[in-house]
Every structure is written in structure tokens, then in C-alpha cells.
C-alpha positions in Angstrom: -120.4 -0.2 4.4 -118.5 2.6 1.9 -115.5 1.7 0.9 -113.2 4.6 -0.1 -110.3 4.0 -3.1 -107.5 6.2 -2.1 -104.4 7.5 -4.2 -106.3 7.3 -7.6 -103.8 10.4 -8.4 -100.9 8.2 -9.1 -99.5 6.6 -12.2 -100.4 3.3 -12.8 -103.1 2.8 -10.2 -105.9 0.6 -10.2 -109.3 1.3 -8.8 -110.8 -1.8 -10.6 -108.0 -4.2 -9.6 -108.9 -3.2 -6.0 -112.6 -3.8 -6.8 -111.9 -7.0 -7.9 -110.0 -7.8 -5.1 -112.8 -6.6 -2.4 -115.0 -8.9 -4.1 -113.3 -11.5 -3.3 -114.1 -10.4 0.5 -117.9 -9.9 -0.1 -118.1 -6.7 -1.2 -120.1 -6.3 -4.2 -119.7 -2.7 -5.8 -122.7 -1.0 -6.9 -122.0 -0.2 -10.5 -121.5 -4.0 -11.2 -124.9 -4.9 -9.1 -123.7 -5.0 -5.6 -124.7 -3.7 -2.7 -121.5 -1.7 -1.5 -120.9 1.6 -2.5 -117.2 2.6 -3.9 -115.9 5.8 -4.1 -112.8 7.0 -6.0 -110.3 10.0 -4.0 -107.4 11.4 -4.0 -106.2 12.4 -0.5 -103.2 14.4 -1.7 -105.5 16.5 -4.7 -109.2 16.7 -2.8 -110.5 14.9 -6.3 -113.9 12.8 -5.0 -113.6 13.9 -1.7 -117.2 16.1 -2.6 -118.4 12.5 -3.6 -117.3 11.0 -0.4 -119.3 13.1 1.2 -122.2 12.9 -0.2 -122.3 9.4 -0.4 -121.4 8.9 3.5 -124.6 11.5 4.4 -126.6 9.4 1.8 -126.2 6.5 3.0 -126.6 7.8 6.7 -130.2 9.0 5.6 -131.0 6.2 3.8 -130.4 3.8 7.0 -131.3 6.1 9.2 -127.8 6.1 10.9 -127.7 8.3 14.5 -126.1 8.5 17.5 -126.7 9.8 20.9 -124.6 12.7 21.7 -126.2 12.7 25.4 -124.2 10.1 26.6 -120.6 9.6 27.7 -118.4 10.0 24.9 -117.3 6.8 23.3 -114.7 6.4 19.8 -112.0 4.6 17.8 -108.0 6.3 17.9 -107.1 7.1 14.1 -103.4 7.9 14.8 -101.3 8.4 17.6 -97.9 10.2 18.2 -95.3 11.0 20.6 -94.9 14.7 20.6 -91.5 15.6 22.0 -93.0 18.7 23.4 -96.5 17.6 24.1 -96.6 14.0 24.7 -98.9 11.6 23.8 -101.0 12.9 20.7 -104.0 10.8 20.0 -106.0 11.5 17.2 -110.0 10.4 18.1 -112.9 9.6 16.0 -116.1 10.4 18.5 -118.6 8.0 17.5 -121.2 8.5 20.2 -121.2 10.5 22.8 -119.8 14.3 23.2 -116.3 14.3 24.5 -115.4 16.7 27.1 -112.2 18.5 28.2 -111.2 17.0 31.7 -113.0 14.1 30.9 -111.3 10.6 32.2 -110.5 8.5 29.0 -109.2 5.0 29.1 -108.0 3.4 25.6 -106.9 -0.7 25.3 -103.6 0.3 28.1 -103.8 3.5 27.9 -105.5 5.9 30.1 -105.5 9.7 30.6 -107.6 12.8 31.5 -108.4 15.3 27.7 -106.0 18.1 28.7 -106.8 20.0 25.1 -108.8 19.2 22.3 -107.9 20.7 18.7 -110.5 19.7 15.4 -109.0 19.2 11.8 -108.2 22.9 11.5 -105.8 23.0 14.3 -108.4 25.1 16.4 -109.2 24.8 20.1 -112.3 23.1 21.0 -113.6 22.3 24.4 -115.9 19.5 23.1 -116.3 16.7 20.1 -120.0 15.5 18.6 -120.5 12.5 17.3 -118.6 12.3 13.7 -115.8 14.8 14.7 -112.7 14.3 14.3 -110.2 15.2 17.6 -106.6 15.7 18.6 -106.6 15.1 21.9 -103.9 16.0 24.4 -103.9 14.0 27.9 -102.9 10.1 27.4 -99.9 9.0 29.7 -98.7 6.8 26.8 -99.5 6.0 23.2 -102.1 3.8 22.0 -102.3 1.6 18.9 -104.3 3.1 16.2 -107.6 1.3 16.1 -108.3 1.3 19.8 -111.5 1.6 21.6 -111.5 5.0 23.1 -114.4 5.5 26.0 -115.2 7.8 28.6 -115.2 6.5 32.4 -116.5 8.2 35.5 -112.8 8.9 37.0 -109.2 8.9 36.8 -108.8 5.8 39.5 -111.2 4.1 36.8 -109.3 4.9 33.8 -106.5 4.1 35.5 -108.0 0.5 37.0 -109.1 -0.4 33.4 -106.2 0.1 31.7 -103.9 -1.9 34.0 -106.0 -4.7 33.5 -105.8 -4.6 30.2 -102.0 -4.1 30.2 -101.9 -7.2 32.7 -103.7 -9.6 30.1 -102.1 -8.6 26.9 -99.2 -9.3 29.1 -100.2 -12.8 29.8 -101.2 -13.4 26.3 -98.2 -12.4 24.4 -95.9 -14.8 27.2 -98.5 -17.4 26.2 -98.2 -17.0 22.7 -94.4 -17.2 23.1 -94.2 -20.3 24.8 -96.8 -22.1 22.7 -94.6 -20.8 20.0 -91.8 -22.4 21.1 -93.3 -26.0 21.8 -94.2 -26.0 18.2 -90.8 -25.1 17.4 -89.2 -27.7 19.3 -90.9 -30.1 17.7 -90.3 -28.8 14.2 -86.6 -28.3 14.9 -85.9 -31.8 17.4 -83.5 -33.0 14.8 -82.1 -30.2 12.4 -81.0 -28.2 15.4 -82.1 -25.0 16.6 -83.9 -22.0 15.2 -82.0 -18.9 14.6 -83.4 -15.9 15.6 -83.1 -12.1 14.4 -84.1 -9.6 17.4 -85.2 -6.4 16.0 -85.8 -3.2 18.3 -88.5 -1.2 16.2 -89.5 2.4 16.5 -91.5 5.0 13.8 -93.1 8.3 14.0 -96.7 7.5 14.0 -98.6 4.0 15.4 -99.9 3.8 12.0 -96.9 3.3 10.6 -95.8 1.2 13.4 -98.2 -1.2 12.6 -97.9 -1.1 9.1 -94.5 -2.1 9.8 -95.4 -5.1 12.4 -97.3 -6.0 9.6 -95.1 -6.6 6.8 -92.3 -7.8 8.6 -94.9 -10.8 10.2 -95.7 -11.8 6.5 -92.1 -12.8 6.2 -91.4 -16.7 5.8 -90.1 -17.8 9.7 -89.7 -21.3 9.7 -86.2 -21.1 9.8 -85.6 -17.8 11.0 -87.8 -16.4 13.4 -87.9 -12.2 13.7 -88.5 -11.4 17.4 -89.9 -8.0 18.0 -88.3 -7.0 21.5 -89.7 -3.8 21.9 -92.0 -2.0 19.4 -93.1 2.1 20.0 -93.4 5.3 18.6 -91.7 8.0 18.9 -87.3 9.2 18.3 -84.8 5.9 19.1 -83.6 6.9 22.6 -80.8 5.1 25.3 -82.9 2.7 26.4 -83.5 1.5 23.1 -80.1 1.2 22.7 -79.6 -0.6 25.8 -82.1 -3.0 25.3 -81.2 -3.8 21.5 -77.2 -4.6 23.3 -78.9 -6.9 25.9 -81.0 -8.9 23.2 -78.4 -8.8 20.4 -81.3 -6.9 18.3 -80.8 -4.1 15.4 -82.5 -0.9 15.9 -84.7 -0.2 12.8 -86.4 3.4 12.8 -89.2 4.9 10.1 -89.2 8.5 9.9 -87.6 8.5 13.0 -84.0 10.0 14.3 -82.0 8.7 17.5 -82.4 11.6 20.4 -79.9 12.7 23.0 -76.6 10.3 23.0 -78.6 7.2 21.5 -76.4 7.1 18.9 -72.8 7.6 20.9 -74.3 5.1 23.0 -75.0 2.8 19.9 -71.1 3.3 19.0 -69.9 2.2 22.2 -72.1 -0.6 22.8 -71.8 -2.1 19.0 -75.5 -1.7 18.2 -76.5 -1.5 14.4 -79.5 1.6 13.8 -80.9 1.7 10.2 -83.7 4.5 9.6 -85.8 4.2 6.8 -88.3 6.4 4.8 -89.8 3.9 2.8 -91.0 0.4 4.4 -90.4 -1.8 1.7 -87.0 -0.7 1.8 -86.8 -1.7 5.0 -88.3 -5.3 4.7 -86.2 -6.0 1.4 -83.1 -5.7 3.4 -84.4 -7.8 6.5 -85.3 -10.4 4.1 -81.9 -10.2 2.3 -80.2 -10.6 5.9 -82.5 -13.7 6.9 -81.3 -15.1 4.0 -77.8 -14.8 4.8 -79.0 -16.4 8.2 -80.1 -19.3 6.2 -78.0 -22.4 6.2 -76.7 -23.3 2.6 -78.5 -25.9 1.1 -76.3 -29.5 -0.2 -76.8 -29.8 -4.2 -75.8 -33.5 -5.5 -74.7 -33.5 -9.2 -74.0 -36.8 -11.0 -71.2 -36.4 -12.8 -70.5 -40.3 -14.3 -71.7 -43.9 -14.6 -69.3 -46.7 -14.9 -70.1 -50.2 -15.4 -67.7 -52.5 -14.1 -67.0 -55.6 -16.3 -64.3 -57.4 -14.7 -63.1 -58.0 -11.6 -58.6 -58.2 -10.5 -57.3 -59.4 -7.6 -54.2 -58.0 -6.6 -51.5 -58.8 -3.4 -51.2 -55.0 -2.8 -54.0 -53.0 -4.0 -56.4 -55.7 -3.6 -59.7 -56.0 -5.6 -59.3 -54.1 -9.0 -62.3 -53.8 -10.9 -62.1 -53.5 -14.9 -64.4 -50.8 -16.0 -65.7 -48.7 -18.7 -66.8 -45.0 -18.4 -70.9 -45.2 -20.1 -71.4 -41.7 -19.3 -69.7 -38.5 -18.1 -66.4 -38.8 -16.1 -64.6 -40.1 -13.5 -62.2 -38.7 -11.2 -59.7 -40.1 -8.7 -60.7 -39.4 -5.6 -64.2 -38.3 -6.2 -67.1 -40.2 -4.5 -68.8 -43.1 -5.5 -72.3 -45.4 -4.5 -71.9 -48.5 -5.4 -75.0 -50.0 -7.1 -76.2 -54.1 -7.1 -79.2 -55.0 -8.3 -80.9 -51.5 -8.3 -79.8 -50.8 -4.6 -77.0 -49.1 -3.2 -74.7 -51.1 -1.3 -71.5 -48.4 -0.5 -71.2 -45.0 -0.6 -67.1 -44.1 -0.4 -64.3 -42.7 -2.4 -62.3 -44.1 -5.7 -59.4 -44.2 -3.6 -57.3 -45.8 -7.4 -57.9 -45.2 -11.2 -55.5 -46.3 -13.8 -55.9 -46.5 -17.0 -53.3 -49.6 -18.4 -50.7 -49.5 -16.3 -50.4 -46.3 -15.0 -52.0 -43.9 -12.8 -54.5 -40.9 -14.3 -56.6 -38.3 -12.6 -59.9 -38.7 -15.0 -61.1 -40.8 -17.6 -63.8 -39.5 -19.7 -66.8 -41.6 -21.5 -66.4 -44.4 -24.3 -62.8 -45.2 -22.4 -62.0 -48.1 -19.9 -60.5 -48.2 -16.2 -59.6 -49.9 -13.5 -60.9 -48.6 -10.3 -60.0 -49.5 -6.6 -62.5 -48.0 -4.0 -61.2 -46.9 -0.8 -61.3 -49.3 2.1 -64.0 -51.7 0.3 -63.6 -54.7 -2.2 -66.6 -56.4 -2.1 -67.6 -55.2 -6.2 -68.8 -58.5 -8.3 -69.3 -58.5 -12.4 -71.7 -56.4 -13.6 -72.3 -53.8 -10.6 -72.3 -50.4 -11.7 -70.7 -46.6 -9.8 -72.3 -43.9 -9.6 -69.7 -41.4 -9.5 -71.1 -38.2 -7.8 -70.0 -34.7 -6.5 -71.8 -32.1 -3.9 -71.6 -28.2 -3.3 -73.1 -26.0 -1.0 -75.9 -23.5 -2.8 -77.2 -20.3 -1.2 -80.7 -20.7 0.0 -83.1 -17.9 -0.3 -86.6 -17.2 1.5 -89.7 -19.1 -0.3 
């Protein structure tokens, strides 16, 4: 393996951090007595790209790395598009094999015959070796970068092949979505149910349409579950407006625009589109609005301790007991655990406080009271209050 540390031309990066870090995975750089060799580039200024490649055709010779270009043509997609006037454009490592124009292709899903075939110049090529890099025109729909891409003997193959695939990721994400929701039950039996936050997401390339799936699943969803209703590349279009109004989802684009009348369409039906440029953008306000999902969270402050020290009956008002304020305050009306022995043995209101004979709203510490709680009388000598106030507090995401 060769691992390649991108974007060294920017302030402030790292290339040892991100040693340090791959160590952690088993990769052992070279210069401090590994195994792997590291490589420093810069995509965007060519610096180490001459390094790159002398290191990838070193390390080819040294392990005698080949591959069969007599063979049907076999590779991994590296990016994928929707061209508005050329379709599906699938960008194709060829890792064995040579790759043919009118050759049937089949890719995860996604099938197709290689219509045209441009290298990283732009040029027209009729075929792709082994280590070439393609743009391939042909594929009925877009695949997910990091597909398997192989040749097959026809287009009824392809064709067979990629339905089957479609059919089990099919039955695998309805699988995963009802074992999901088991667990959930479970989790949420007594606390009620989970609130959900339906997103329709689209982006100009599958790269970035991953990159996105990806940061948006390492949000916290134990209280607030983002469901991806529909996920693709290419410009926000009716449909997606149609089906973010039928699931109650926001439409959230990258690098992307909505086409035709998606957007009068969005007006009339109500449905929220936000278009981003940069993805953390994007996930810092879909975390800020799951925390607005988020119920707010009970706080308890103590606000006084009263130890009562006499006890008054009364015709009218009943028991009265004699008090004095240790610590804090005491309100009328406020609420109030009463406390025997070390256990609680009513939680109500103070329903009466006087001070002497006449009626006060609070009593501070160091002064005496008498205190009649609402609807109870049962207080004895020597109990104490705890005299108590709550308040809802905005949650955020952990």
C-alpha cells in the first residue's frame, strides 16, 4: 500500500498529524521504520506528484505487480455525474483487462453498453489498459463511486446482473429499516416516540454525495433520527419536490441548482430547498435544527431549607408549622418535599407563609415562619422542607 497526503498546499496543514493518525490503523510510514510508503502532494500545485509516480512504478517493480490486459476488462468507478446533456458520466479506473467501446458493463445497479470513451486529456479513445484512467459514456443511471465495474458477455447480462443487485440492496435497506425500528421501540416504550427529520438529498458528483451521507450519519440520532428519503446526483428536479411534500422532508442540494419549475413547484407545495457549497455548512445547520427538535430538558434548583420547630393547630387553616429559614429563601406558593428521617414523604406547594401575624410573599435566611402546605398536615417537630424550583433548559446534541 502507498498512501498519498493530499492538500499539503494549504495553511496550517498537517502531513505528520495524518501520519500519526494512519498509525493508529497499521500503517507504519517508512521514514519512522514502517513498511508503508507516504507521499506528500498537492493536487491543486502538481508539487510531489513526480514523487508519486515514482514511488507507485517502484513499488510495482519491486512486487512484481501486473495485470492481464487479455482479458475482459474489469475496474473500480472513481466518480460519477449526471451530465444534463450526456447522461450518466462515470469515471473508470481499468484495473485488468482492456475495456472496449460497445462493450456491455454492469456496475453494483447499474448497467450499460461504453457509448464513448475519453482519457484524462479529454481525448477520444476507443480502448482503456490496465492503469488508465476513463470517462466513460453509456450507463443508464449513476453509480456510487467505489463500485466494481466489469465486463459481461451482453446487454441482457448486464442487464440481469444489475437487477439483482438492485433487488437485494432493496431488501437489505427495508431490513435494516425495520430492525431499526424494533430497537427503537424498545428504546422509546416509555418516553414516547422518536422524532424524525426527512431530508431529500441531491449533489453534483457521487463523491460528494457520499461525502455528505457520511457526515450527516455521524450525527448523534438517538433522539432525532435523519431519514434519507431519496439520495442522487444530479440538479433538484419535480419529483424531488414532490417527494420531499409527501414525506414532509427538506430538500438540501451541494453544488447543485433546482431545474425546470422545481422551485415554483417548491413554492406552491411549501417545500424548504437549501443549496450549499461547503458541507460543513450544511451539517452545522442540520445539527442546529435537530436541536431545536430536541425536547427541553427539566433543571431542579434548590432554592431554601427550612427546619420546622414547632408545630400550630388552627380551626381554619389547620396545621401551622413554626419554622426557621437555615438557608436561602422561601416563597409562598413555591414547591416543597417534605423530609422525615432522611426520606421524602410529600412533594406539594406552601399553599400559606406568614411571618407574625400577617401574610408575606418570601422570607429570607436567619428569619422565622410559619408555613401551611397545601392540602397536607401531617408535618411533626423536627422535619425539615426542601423548598425547590424547576425550569425548562435547551438541550443541545452530545
Amino acid at each position: 500500500m502507498l498512501v498519498a497526503v493530499n492538500k499539503i498546499d494549504k495553511e496550517g496543514a498537517q502531513p505528520d498529524r495524518v501520519r500519526t493518525e494512519m498509525t493508529q490503523l497499521g500503517l507504519q510510514p517508512e521514514e519512522w521504520g514502517g513498511d508503508t510508503m507516504f507521499v506528500d502532494v498537492s493536487a491543486k500545485t502538481h508539487e510531489g506528484l513526480e514523487d508519486l509516480l515514482e514511488g507507485l512504478l517502484l513499488m510495482a517493480e519491486v512486487e512484481e505487480l501486473t495485470a492481464n490486459p487479455d482479458v475482459e476488462a474489469s475496474g473500480t468507478v472513481i466518480e460519477s455525474k449526471l451530465d444534463p446533456g450526456r447522461g450518466a458520466v462515470v469515471t473508470v479506473l481499468v484495473q485488468r483487462g482492456t475495456l472496449h467501446i460497445g462493450d456491455a458493463i454492469v456496475a453494483g445497479a447499474h448497467w450499460g453498453r461504453v457509448r464513448a470513451m475519453s482519457d484524462y486529456t479529454g481525448k477520444r479513445v476507443k480502448e482503456a489498459l490496465p492503469a488508465e484512467p476513463v470517462e466513460v459514456l453509456g450507463f443508464d443511471s449513476v453509480p456510487e463511486a467505489g463500485e466494481h465495474v466489469r465486463v459481461v458477455e451482453n446487454d441482457r447480462r448486464a442487464r440481469s446482473l444489475a437487477n439483482e443487485r438492485a433487488n437485494r440492496l432493496k431488501l437489505e435497506q427495508q431490513a435494516r429499516r425495520s430492525g431499526l425500528k424494533r430497537s427503537l421501540a424498545t428504546i422509546f416504550d416509555q418516553s414516547g416516540e422518536l422524532k424524525e427529520l426527512s431530508l431529500v438529498l441531491k449533489a453534483d458528483v457521487s463523491g460528494s454525495l457520499e461525502a455528505f451521507e457520511d457526515e450527516i450519519a455521524k450525527l448523534p440520532q438517538e433522539e432525532i433520527q435523519v431519514s434519507i428519503v431519496r439520495a442522487g446526483v444530479g440538479g433538484i428536479t419535480e419529483s424531488d419536490i414532490n417527494l420531499a411534500a409527501a414525506s414532509d422532508a427538506v430538500v438540501l442540494g451541494f453544488n447543485v441548482r433546482p431545474v425546470g419549475d422545481a422551485r415554483a413547484v417548491a413554492d406552491r407545495e411549501g417545500v424548504e430547498i437549501r443549496t450549499y457549497s461547503v458541507i460543513y455548512r450544511a451539517i452545522d445547520e442540520l445539527r442546529d435544527a435537530m436541536q431545536g427538535m430536541l425536547a427541553p430538558e427539566t433543571v431542579e434548583d434548590i432554592v431554601g431549607n427550612i427546619e420546622v420547630r414547632q408545630i400550630f393547630r388552627a380551626s381554619r387553616v389547620g396545621v401551622i408549622a413554626g419554622c426557621m429559614v437555615t438557608d436561602g429563601r422561601v416563597t409562598r406558593g413555591a414547591k416543597v418535599r417534605l423530609i422525615r428521617d432522611g426520606a421524602v414523604i410529600h412533594d406539594g406547594t406552601i399553599g400559606s407563609l406568614r411571618r407574625f401575624n400577617e401574610d408575606v410573599r418570601e422570607v429570607a435566611s436567619g428569619f422565622e415562619c410559619g408555613v401551611v402546605l397545601a392540602n397536607y398536615s401531617n408535618v411533626e417537630e423536627g422535619d425539615t422542607m426542601e423548598v425547590y424550583e424547576t425550569r425548562q433548559v435547551e438541550r443541545t446534541l452530545s
